[in-house]
N, C-alpha and C positions, 0 to 999 in steps of 0.2 A: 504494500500500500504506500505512495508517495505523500508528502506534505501536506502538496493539493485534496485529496482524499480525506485524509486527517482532518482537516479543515473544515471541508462540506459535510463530514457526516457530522460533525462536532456542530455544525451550526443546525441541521438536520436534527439533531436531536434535541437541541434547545427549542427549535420552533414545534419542536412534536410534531412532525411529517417524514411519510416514507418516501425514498426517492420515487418520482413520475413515471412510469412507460412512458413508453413511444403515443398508442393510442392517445393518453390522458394530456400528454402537451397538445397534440395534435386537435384536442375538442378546445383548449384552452386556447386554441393559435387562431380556431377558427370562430370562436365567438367573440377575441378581439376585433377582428376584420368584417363581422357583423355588424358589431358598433360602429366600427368607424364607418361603412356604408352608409347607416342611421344617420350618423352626423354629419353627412354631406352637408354644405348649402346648396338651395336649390336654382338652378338655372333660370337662364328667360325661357320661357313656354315659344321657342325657336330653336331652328337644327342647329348644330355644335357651330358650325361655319359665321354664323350670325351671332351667337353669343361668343365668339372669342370675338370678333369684330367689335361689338358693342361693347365689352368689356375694355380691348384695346384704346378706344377711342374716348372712353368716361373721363369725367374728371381725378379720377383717383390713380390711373396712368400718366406721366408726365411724356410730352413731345411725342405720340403716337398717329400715325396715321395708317388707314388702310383702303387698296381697293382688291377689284376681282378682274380676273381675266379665267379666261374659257379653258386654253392651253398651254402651256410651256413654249412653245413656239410662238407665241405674243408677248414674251417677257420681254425681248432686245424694247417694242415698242413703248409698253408699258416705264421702263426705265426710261427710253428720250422722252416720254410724258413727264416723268417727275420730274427729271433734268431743265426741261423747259420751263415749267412750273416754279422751280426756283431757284433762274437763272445760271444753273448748272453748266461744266463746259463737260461736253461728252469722252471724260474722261475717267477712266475705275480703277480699282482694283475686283478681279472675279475670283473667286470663291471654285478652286480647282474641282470639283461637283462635275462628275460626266453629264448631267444633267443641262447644266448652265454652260459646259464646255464646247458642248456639240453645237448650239444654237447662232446663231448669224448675226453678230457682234460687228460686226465692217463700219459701221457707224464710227465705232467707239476706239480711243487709244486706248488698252488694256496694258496695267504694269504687270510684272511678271511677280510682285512681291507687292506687301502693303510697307508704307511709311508711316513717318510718327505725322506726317503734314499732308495726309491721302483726306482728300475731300467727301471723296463717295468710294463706297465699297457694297458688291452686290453676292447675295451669298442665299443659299437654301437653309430654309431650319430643319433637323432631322425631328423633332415635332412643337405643337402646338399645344397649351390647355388652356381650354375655353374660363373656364372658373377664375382666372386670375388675369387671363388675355397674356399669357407667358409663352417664350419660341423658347426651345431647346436646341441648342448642340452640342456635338461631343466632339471632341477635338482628333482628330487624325489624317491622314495625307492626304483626304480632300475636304479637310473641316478644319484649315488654321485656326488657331484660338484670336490670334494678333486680328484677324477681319472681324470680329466683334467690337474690338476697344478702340482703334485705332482713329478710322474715318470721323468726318464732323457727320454725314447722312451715312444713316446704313437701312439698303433695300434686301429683305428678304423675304424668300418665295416658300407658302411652305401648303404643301398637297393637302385639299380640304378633306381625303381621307386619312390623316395624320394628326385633326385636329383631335383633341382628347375630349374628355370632363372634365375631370378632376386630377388633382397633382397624382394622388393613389395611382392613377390610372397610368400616368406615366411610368410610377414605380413598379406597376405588374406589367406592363408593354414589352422593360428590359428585362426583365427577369429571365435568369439561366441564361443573357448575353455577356460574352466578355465586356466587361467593364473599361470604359476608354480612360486615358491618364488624364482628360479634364472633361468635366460637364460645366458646361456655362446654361443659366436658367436666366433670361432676359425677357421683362417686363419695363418695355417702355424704353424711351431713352433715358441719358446718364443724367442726373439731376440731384443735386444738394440744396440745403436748407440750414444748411449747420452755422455759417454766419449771422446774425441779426435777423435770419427766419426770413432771408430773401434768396428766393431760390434762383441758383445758377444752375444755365441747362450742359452738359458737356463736361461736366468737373471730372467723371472718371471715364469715360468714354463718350460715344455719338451724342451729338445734340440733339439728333433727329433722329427716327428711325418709323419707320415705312414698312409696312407686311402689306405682301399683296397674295393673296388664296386663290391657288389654281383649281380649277372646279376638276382638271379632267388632268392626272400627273405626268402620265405615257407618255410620249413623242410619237 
């Protein structure tokens, strides 16, 4: 018998309990997860796609905006929309995503890297939850972390069957997936309040940041 051992039966027997099976944590594991279903809060009485939008765009999100487009092969336009919109030079850094790689960019000067002075940067979220109006990524060889923090506007695309519920929902989505070396959970652009309670927008990242919901994700 090791230390360890020594230890938990010694506290086992102060609380006057036998060790658990397997079954007995397993009913305990599952009427945590009960609960917490219970205690959702509840959505708008709209498909996921519309309550992350609405949620996005509230007052309680700082510097968000969003639109829709049909397909992925509208995003090049979609992008000289916003560009246009405000005053943008059609200039990026993209988001190495086969997805946004493949598509018809001729428009546009693409860096091959982001900088600390990148103005716009266009990227895919690997998902959505509607509950908080939050994009998820995970960081790996077509998910730099730096295309999150970097730019002043950041456009991201993310497939309205990716959008979720709830945060939960995200945490059982990955489940049993290798785990990436960073998850960024992004709600909004960068925004402080810690000075005299005036908020600055961009203090740790984008000032602006832009989701636009592709209804249809294929090519």
């Amino acid at each position: 018998m090791s230390a360890r051992d020594d230890i938990l039966a010694a506290i086992r027997r102060n609380l006057r309990r036998e060790p658990s099976d397997a079954s007995a944590i397993r009913t305990a594991a599952e009427a945590l997860a009960l609960e917490a279903r219970e205690s959702r809060p509840s959505l708008p009485g709209c498909d996921l796609a519309e309550a992350f939008a609405q949620r996005l765009v509230s007052a309680k999100v700082v510097g968000a905006s969003v639109s829709h487009i049909g397909h992925f092969s509208e995003a090049p336009g979609e992008v000289r929309n916003y560009c246009d919109a405000h005053g943008l030079a059609y200039e990026m850094a993209l988001q190495p995503d086969p997805a946004l790689q493949q598509l018809d960019w001729s428009d546009f000067t693409i860096t091959a890297s982001i900088g600390a002075d990148q103005t716009l940067a266009v990227a895919k979220a690997r998902w959505a939850i509607a509950e908080t109006g939050t994009l998820a990524f995970h960081s790996g060889p077509f998910s730099p972390t730096l295309m999150s923090f970097l730019p002043l506007h950041h456009i991201c695309f993310i497939e309205r069957e990716r959008i979720l519920a709830h945060l939960e929902d995200y945490a059982a989505a990955e489940a049993g997936a290798t785990p990436p070396r960073n998850v960024n959970l992004i709600t909004g652009a960068s925004g402080t309040a810690d000075i005299e309670g005036a908020l600055v927008r961009g203090a740790h990242g984008p000032a602006f940041l832009h989701a636009v919901i592709v209804d249809a994700g294929e090519l």
